[in-house]
N, CA, C and O atoms as a Maestro MAE file, in Angstrom:
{
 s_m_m2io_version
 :::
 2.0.0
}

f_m_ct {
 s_m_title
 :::
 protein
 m_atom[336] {
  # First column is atom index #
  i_m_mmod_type
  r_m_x_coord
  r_m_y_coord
  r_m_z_coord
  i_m_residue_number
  s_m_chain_name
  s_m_pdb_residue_name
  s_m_pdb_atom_name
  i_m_atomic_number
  :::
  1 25 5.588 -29.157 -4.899 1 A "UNK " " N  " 7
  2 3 4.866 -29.584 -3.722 1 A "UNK " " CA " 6
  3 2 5.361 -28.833 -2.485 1 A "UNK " " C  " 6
  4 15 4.540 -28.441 -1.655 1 A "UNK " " O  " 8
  5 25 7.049 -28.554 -2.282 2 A "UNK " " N  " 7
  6 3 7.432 -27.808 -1.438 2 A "UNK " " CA " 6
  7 2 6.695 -26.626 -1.307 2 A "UNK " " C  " 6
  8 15 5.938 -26.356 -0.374 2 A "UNK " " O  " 8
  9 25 7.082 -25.567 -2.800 3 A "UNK " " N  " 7
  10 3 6.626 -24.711 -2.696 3 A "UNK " " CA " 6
  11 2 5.006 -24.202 -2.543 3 A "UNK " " C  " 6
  12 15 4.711 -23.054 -2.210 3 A "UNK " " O  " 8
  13 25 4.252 -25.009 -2.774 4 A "UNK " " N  " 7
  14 3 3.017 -25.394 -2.562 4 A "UNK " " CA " 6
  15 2 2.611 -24.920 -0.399 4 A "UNK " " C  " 6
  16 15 2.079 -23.884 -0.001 4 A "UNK " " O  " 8
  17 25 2.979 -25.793 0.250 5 A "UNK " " N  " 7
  18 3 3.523 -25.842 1.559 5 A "UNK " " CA " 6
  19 2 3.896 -24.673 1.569 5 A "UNK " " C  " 6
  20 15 3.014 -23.841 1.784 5 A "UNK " " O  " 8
  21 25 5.142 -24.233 1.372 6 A "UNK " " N  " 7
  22 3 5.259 -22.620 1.889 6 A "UNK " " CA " 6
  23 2 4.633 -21.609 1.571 6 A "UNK " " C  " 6
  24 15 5.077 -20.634 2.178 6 A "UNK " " O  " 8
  25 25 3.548 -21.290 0.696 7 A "UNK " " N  " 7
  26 3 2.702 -20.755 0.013 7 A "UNK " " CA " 6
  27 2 1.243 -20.705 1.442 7 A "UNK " " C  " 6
  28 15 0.613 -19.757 1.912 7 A "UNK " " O  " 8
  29 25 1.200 -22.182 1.717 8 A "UNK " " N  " 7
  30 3 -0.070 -22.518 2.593 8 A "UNK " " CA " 6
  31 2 0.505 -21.725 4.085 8 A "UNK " " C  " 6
  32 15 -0.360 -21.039 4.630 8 A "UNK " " O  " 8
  33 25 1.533 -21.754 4.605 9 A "UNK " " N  " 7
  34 3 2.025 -21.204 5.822 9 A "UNK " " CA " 6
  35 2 2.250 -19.660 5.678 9 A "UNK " " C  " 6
  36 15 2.122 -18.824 6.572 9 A "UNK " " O  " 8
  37 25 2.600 -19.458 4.417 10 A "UNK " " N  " 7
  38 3 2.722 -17.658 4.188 10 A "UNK " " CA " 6
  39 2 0.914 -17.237 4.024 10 A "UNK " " C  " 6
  40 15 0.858 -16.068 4.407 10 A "UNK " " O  " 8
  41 25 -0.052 -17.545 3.757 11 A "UNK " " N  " 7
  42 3 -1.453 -17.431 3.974 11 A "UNK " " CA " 6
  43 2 -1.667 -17.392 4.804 11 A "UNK " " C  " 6
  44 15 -2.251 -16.331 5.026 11 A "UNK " " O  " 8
  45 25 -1.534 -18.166 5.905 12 A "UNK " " N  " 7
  46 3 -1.510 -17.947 7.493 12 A "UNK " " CA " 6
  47 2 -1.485 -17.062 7.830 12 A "UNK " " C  " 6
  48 15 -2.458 -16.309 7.873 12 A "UNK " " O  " 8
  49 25 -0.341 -16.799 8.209 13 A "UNK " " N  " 7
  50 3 0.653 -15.399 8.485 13 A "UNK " " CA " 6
  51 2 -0.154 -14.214 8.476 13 A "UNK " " C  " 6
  52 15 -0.515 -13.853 7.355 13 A "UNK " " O  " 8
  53 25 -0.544 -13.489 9.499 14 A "UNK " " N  " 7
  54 3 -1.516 -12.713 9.161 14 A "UNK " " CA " 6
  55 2 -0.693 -11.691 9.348 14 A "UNK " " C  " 6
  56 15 -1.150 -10.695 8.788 14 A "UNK " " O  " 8
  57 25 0.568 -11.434 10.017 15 A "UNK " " N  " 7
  58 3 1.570 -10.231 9.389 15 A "UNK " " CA " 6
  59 2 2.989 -10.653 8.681 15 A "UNK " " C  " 6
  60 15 3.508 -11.689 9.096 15 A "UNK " " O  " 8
  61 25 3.582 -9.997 7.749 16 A "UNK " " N  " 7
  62 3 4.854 -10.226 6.901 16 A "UNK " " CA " 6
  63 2 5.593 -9.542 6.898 16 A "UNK " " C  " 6
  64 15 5.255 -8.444 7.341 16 A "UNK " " O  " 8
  65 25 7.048 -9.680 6.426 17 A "UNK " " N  " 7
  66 3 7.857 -8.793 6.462 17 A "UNK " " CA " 6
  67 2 8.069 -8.020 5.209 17 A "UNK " " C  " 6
  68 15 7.717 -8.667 4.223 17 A "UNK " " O  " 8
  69 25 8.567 -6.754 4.923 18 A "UNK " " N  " 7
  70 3 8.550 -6.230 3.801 18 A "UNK " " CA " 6
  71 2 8.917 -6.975 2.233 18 A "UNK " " C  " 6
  72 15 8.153 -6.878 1.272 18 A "UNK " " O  " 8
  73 25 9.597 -7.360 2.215 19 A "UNK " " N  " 7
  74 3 9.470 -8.856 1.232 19 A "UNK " " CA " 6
  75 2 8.271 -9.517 0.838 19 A "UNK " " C  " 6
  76 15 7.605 -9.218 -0.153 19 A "UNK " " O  " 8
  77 25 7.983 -10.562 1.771 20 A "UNK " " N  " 7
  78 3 6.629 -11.207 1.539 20 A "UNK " " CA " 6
  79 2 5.599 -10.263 1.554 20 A "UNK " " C  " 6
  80 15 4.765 -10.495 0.679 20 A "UNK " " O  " 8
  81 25 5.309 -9.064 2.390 21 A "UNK " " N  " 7
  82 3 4.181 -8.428 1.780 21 A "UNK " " CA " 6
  83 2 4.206 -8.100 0.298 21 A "UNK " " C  " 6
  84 15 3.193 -8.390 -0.337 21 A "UNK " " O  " 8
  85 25 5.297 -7.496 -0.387 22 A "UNK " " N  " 7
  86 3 5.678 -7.017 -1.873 22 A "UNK " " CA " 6
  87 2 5.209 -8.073 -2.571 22 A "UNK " " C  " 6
  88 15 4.755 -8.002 -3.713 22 A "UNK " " O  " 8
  89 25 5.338 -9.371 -1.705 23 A "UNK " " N  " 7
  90 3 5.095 -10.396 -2.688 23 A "UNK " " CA " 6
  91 2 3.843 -11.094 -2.777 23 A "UNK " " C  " 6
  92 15 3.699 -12.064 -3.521 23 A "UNK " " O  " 8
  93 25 2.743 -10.539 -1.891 24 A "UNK " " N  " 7
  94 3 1.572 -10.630 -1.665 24 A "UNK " " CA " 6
  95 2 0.872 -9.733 -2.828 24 A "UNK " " C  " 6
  96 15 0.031 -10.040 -3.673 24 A "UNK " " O  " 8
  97 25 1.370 -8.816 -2.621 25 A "UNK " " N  " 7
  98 3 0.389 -7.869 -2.663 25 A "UNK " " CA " 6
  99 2 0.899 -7.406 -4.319 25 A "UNK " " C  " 6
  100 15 0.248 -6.579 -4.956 25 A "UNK " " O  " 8
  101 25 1.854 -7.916 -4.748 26 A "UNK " " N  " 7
  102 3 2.354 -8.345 -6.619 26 A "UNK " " CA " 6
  103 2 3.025 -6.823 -6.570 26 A "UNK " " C  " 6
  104 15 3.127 -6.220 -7.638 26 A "UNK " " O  " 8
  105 25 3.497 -6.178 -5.303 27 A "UNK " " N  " 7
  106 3 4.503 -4.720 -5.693 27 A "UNK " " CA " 6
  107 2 5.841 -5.427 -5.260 27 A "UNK " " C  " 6
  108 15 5.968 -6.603 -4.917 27 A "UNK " " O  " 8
  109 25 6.904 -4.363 -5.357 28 A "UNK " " N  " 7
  110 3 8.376 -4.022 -5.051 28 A "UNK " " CA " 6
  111 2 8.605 -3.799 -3.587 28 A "UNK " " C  " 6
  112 15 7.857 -2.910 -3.180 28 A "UNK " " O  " 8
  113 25 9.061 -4.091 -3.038 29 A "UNK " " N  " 7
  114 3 9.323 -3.539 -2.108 29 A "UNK " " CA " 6
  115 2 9.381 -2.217 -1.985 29 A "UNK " " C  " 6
  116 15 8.607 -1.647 -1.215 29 A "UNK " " O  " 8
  117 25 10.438 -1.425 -2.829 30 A "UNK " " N  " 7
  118 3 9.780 -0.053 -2.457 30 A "UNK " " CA " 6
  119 2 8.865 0.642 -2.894 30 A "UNK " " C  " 6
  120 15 8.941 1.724 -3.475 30 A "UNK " " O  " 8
  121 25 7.660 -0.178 -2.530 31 A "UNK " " N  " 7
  122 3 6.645 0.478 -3.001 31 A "UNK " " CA " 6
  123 2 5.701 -0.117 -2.122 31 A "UNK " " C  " 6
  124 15 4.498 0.140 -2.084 31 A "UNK " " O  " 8
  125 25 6.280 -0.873 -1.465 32 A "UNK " " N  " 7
  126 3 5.853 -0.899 0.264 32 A "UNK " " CA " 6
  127 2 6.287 0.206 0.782 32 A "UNK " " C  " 6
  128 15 5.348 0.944 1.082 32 A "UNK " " O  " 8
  129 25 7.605 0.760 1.082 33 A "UNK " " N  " 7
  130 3 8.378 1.579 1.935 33 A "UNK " " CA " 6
  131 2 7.300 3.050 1.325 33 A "UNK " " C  " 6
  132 15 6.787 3.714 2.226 33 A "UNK " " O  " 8
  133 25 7.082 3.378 0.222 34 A "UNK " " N  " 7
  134 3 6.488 4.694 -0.359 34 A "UNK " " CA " 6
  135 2 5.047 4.845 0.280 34 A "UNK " " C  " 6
  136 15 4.434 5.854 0.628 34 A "UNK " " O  " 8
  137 25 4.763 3.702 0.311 35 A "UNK " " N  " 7
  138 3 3.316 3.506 1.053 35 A "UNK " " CA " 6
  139 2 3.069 3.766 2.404 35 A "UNK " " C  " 6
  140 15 2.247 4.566 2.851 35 A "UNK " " O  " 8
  141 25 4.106 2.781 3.253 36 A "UNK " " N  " 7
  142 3 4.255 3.582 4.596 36 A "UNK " " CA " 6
  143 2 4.830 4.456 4.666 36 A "UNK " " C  " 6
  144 15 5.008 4.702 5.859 36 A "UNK " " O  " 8
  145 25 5.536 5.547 3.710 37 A "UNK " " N  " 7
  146 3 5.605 6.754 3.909 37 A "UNK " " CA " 6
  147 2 4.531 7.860 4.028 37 A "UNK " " C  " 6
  148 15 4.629 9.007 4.464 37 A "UNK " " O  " 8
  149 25 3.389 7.132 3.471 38 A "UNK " " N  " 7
  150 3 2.011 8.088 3.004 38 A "UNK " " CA " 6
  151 2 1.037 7.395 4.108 38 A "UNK " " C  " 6
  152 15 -0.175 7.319 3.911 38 A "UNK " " O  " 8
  153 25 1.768 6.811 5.485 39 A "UNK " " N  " 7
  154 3 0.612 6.686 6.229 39 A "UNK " " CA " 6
  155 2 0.303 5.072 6.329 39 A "UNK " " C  " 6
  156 15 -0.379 4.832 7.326 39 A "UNK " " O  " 8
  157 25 0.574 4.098 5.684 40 A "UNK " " N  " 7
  158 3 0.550 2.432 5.768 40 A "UNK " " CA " 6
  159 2 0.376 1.713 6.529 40 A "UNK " " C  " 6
  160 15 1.102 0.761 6.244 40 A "UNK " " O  " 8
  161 25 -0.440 1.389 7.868 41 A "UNK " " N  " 7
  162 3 0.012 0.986 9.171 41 A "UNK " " CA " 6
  163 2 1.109 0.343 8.589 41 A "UNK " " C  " 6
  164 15 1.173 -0.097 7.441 41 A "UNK " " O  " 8
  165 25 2.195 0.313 9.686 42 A "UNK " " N  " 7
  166 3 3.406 -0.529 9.958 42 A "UNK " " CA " 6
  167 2 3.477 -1.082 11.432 42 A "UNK " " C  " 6
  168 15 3.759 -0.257 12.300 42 A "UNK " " O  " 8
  169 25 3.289 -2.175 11.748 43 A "UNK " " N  " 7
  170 3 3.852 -2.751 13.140 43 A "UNK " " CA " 6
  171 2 4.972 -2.857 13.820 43 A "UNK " " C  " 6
  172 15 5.590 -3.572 13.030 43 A "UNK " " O  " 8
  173 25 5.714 -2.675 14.719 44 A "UNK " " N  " 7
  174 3 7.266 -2.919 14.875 44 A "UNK " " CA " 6
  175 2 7.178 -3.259 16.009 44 A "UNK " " C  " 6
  176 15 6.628 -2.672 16.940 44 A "UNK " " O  " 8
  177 25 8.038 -4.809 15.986 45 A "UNK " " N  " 7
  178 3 8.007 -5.004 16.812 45 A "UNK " " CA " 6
  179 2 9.301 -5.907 17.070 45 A "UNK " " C  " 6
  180 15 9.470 -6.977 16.486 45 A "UNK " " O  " 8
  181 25 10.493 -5.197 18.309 46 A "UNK " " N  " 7
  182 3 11.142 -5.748 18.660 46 A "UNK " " CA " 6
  183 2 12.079 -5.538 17.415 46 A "UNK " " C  " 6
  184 15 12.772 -6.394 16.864 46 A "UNK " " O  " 8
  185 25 11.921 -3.952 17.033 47 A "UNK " " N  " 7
  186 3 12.728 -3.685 15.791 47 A "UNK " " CA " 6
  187 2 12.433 -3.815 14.286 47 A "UNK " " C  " 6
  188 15 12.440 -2.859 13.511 47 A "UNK " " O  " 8
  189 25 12.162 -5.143 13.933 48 A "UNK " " N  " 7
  190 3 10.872 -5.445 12.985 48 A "UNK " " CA " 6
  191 2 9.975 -4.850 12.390 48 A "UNK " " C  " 6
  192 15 9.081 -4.355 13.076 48 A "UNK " " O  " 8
  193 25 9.946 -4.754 11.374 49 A "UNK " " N  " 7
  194 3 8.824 -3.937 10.732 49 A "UNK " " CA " 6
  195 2 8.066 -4.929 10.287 49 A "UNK " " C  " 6
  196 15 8.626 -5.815 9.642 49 A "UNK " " O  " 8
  197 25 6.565 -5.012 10.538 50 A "UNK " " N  " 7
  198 3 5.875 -6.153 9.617 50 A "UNK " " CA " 6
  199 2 4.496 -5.079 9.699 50 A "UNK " " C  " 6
  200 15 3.999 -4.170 10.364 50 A "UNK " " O  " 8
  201 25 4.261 -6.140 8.195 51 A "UNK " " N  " 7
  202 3 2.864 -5.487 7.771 51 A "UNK " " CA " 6
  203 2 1.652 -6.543 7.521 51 A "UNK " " C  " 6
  204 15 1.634 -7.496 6.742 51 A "UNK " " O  " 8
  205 25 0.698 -6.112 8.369 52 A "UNK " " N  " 7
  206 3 -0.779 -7.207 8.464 52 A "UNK " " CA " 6
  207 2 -1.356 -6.894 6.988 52 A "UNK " " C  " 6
  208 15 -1.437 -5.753 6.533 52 A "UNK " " O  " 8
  209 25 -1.705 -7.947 6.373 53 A "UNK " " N  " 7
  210 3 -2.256 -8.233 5.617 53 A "UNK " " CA " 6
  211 2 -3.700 -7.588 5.449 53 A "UNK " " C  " 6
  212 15 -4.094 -7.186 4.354 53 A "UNK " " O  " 8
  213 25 -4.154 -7.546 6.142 54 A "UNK " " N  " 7
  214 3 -6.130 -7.499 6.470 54 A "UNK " " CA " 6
  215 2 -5.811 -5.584 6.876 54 A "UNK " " C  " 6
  216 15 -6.563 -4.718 6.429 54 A "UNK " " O  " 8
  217 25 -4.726 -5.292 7.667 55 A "UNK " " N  " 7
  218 3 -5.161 -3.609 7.861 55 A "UNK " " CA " 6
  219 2 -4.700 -2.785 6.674 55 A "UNK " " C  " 6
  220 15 -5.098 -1.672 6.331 55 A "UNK " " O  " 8
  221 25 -3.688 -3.635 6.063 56 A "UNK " " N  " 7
  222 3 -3.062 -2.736 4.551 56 A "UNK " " CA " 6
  223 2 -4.192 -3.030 3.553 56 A "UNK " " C  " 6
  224 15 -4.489 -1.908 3.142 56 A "UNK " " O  " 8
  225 25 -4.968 -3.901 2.950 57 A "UNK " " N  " 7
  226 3 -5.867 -4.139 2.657 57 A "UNK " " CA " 6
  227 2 -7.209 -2.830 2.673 57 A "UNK " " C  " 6
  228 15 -7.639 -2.071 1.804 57 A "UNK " " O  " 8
  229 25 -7.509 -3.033 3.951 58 A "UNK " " N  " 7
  230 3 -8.113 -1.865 4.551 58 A "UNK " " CA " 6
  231 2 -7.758 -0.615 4.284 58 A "UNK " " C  " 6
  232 15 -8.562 0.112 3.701 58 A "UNK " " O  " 8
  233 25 -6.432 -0.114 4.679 59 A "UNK " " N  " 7
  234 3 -5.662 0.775 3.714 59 A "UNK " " CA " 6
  235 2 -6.137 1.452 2.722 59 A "UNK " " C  " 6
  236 15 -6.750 2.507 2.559 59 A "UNK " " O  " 8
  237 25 -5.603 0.383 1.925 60 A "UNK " " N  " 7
  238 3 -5.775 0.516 0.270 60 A "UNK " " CA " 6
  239 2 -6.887 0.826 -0.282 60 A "UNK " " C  " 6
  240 15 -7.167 1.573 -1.220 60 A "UNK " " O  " 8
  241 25 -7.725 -0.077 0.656 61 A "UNK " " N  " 7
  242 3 -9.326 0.830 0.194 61 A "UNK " " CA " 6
  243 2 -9.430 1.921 0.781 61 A "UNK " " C  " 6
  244 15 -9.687 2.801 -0.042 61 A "UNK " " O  " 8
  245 25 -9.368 2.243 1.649 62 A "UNK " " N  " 7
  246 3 -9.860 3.751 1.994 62 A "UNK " " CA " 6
  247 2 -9.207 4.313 0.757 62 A "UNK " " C  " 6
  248 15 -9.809 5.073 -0.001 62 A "UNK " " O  " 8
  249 25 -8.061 3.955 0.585 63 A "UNK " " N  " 7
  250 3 -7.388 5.195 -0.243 63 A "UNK " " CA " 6
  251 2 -7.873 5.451 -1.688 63 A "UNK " " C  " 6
  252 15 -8.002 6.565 -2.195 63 A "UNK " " O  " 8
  253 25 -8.109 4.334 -2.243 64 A "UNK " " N  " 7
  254 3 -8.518 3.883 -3.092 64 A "UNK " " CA " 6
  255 2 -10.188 4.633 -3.447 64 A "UNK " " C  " 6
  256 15 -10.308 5.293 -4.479 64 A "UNK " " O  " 8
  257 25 -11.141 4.486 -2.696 65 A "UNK " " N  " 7
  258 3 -12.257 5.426 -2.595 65 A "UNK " " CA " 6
  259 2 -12.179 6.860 -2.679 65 A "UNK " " C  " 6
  260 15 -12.635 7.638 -3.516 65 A "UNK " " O  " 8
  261 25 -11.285 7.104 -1.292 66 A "UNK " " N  " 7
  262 3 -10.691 8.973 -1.843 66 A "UNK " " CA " 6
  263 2 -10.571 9.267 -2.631 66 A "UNK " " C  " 6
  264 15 -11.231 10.253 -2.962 66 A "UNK " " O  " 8
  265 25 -9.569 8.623 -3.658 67 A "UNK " " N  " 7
  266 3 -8.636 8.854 -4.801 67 A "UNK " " CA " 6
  267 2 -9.750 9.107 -5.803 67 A "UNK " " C  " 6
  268 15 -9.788 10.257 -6.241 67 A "UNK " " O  " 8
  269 25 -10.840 8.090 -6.334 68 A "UNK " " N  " 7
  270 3 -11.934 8.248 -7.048 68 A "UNK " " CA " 6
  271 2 -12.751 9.532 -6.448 68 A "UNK " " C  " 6
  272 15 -12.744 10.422 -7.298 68 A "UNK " " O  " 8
  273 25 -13.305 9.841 -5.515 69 A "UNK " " N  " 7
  274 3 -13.886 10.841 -4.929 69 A "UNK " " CA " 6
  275 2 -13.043 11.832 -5.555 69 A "UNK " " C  " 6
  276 15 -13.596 12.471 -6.451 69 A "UNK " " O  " 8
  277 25 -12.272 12.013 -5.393 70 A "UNK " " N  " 7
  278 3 -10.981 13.329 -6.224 70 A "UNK " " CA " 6
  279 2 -11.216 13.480 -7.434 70 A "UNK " " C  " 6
  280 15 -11.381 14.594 -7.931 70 A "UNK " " O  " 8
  281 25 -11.267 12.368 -8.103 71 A "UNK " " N  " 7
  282 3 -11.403 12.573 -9.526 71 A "UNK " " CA " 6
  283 2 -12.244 12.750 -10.421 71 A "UNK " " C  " 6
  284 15 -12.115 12.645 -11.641 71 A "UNK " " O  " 8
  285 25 -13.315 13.085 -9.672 72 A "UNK " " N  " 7
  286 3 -14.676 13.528 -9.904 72 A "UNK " " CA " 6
  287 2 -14.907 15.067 -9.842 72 A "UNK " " C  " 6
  288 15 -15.789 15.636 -10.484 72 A "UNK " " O  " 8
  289 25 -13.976 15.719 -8.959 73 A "UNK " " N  " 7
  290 3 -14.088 16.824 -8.946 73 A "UNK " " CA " 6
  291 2 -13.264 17.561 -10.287 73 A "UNK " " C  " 6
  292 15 -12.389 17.191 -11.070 73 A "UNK " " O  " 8
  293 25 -14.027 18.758 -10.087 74 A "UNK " " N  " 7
  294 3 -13.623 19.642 -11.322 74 A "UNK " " CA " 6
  295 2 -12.202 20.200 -10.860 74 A "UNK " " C  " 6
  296 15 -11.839 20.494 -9.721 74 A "UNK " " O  " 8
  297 25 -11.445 20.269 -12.155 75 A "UNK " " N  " 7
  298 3 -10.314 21.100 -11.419 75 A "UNK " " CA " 6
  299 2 -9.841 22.288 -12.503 75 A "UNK " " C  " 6
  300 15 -9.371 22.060 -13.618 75 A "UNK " " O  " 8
  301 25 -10.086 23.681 -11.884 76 A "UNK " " N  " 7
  302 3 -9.908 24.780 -12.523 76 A "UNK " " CA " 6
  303 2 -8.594 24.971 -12.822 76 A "UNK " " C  " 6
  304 15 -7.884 24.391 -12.000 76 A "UNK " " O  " 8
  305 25 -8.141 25.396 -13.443 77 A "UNK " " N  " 7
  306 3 -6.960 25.910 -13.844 77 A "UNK " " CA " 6
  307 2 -6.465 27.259 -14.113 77 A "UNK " " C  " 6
  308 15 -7.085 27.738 -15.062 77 A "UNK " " O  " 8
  309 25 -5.594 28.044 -13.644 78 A "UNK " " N  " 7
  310 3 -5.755 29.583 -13.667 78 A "UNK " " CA " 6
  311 2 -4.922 29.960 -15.131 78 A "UNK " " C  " 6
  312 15 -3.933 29.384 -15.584 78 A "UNK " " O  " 8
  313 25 -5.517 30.884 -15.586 79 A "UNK " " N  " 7
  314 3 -5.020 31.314 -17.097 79 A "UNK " " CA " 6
  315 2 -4.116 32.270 -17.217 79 A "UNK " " C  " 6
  316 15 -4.684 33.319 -16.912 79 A "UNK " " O  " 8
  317 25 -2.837 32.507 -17.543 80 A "UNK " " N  " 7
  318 3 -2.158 33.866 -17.456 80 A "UNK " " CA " 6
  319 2 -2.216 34.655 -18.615 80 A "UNK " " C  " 6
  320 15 -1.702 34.128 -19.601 80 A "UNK " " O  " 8
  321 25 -2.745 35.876 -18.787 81 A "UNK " " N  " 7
  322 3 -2.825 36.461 -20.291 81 A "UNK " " CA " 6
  323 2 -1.846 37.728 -20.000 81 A "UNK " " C  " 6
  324 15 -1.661 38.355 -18.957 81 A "UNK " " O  " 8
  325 25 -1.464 37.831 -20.886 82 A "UNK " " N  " 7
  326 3 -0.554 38.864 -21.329 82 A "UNK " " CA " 6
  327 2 -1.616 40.525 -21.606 82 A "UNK " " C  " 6
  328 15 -2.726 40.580 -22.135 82 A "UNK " " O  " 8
  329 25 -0.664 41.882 -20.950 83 A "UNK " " N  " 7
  330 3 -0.960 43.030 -21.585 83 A "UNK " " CA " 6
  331 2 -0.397 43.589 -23.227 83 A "UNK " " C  " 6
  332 15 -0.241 44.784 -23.479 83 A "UNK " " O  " 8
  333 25 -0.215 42.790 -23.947 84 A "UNK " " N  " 7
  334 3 1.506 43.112 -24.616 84 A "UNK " " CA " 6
  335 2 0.190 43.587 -26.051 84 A "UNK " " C  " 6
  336 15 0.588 44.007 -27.138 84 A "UNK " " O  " 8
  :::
 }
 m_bond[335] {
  # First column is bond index #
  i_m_from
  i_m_to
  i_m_order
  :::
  1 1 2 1
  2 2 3 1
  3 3 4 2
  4 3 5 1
  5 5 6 1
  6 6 7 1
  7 7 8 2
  8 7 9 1
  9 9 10 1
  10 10 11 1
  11 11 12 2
  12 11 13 1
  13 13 14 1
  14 14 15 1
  15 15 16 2
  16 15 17 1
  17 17 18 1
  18 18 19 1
  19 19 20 2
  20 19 21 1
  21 21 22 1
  22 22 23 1
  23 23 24 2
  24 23 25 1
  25 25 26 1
  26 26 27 1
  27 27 28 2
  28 27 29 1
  29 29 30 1
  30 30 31 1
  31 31 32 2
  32 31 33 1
  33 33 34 1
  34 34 35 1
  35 35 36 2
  36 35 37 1
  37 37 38 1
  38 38 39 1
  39 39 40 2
  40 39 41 1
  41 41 42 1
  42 42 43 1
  43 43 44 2
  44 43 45 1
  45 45 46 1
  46 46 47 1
  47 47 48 2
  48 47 49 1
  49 49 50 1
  50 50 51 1
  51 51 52 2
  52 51 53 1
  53 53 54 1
  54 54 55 1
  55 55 56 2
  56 55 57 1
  57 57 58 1
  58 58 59 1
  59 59 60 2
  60 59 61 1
  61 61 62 1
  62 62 63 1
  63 63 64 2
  64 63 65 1
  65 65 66 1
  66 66 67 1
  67 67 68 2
  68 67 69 1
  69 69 70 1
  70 70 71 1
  71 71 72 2
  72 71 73 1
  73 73 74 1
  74 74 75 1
  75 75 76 2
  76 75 77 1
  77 77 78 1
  78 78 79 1
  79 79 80 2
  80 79 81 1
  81 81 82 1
  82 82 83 1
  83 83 84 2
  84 83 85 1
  85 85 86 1
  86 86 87 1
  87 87 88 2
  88 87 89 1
  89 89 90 1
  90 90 91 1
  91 91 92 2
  92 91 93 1
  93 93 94 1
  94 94 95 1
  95 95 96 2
  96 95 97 1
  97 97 98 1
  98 98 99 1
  99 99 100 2
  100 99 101 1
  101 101 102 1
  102 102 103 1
  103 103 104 2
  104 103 105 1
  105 105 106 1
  106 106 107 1
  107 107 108 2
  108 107 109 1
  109 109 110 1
  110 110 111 1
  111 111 112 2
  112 111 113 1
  113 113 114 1
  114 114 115 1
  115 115 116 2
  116 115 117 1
  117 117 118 1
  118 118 119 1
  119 119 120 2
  120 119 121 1
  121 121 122 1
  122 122 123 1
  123 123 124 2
  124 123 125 1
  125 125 126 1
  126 126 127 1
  127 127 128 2
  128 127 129 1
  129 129 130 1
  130 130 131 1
  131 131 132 2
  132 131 133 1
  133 133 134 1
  134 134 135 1
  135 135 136 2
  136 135 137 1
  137 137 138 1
  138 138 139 1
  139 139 140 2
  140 139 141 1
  141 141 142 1
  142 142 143 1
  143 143 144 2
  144 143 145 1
  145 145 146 1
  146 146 147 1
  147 147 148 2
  148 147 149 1
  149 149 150 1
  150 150 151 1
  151 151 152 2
  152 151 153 1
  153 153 154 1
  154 154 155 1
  155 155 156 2
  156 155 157 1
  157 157 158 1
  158 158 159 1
  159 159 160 2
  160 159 161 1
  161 161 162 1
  162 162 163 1
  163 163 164 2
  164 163 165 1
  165 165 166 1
  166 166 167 1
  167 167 168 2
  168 167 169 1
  169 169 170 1
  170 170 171 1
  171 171 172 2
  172 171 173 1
  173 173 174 1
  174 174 175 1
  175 175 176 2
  176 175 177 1
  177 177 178 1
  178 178 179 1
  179 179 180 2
  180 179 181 1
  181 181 182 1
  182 182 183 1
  183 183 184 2
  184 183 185 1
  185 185 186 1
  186 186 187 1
  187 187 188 2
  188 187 189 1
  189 189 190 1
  190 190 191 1
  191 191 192 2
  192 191 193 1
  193 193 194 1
  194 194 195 1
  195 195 196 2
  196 195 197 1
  197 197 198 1
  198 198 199 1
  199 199 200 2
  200 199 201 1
  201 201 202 1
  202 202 203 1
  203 203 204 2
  204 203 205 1
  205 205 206 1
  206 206 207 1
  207 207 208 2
  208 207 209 1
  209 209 210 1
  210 210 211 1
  211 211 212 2
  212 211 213 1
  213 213 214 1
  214 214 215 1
  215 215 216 2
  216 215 217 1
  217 217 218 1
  218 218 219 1
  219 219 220 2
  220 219 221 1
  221 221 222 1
  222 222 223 1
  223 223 224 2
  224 223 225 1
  225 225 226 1
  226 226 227 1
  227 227 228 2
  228 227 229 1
  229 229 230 1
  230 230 231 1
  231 231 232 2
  232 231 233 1
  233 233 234 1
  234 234 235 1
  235 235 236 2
  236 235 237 1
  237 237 238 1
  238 238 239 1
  239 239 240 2
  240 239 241 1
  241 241 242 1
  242 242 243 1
  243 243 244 2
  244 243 245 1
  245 245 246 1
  246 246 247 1
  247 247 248 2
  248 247 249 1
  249 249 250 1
  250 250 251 1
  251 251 252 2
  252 251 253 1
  253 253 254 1
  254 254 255 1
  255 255 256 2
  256 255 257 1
  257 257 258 1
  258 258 259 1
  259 259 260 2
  260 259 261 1
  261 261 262 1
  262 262 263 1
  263 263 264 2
  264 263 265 1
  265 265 266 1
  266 266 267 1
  267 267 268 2
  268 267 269 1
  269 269 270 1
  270 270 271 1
  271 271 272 2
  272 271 273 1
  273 273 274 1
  274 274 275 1
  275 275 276 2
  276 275 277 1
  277 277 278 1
  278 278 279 1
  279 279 280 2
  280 279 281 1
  281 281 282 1
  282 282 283 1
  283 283 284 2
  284 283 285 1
  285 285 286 1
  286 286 287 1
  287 287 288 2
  288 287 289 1
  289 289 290 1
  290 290 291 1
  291 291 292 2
  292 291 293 1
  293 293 294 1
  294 294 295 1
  295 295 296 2
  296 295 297 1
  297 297 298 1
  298 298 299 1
  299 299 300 2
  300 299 301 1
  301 301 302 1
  302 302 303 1
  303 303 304 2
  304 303 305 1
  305 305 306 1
  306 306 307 1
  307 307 308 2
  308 307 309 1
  309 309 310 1
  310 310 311 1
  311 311 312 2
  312 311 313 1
  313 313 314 1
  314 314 315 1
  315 315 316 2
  316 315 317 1
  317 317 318 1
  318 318 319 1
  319 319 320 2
  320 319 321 1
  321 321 322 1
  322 322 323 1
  323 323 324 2
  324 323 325 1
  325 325 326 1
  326 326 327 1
  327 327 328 2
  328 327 329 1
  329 329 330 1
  330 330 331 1
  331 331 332 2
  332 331 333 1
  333 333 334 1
  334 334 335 1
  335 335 336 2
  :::
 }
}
């Protein structure tokens, strides 16, 4: 029932700290940190790093669309042949 309650107040929360986002979003933490390495909004504030729920979201889809768009394309490969 507790945990129930803290569950309902972390839903709220429309930004988290690297922790509870990992734990939102069913990753590791560093795999938050790899993410905002590749661009993630990150907020900081007052030192703090927190991450909104609704713009990482957003995020993820854009990226997520690209990524498919990519993989549609053909990808050549260059051949090295020998004189021998």
């Amino acid at each position: 029932m507790v945990k129930d309650g803290i569950k309902q107040v972390e839903n709220q929360r429309p930004y988290l700290n690297r922790r509870d986002i990992a734990k939102y979003f069913g990753v590791s933490e560093s795999t938050i940190s790899y993410w905002a390495s590749l661009g993630m909004p990150v907020a900081v504030v007052d030192g703090r790093k927190l991450y909104g729920k609704q713009s990482i979201t957003q995020w993820l889809k854009a990226h997520e669309t690209r990524l498919q768009g990519q993989e549609k394309k053909p990808v050549t490969i260059g051949v090295v042949t020998s004189n021998k």
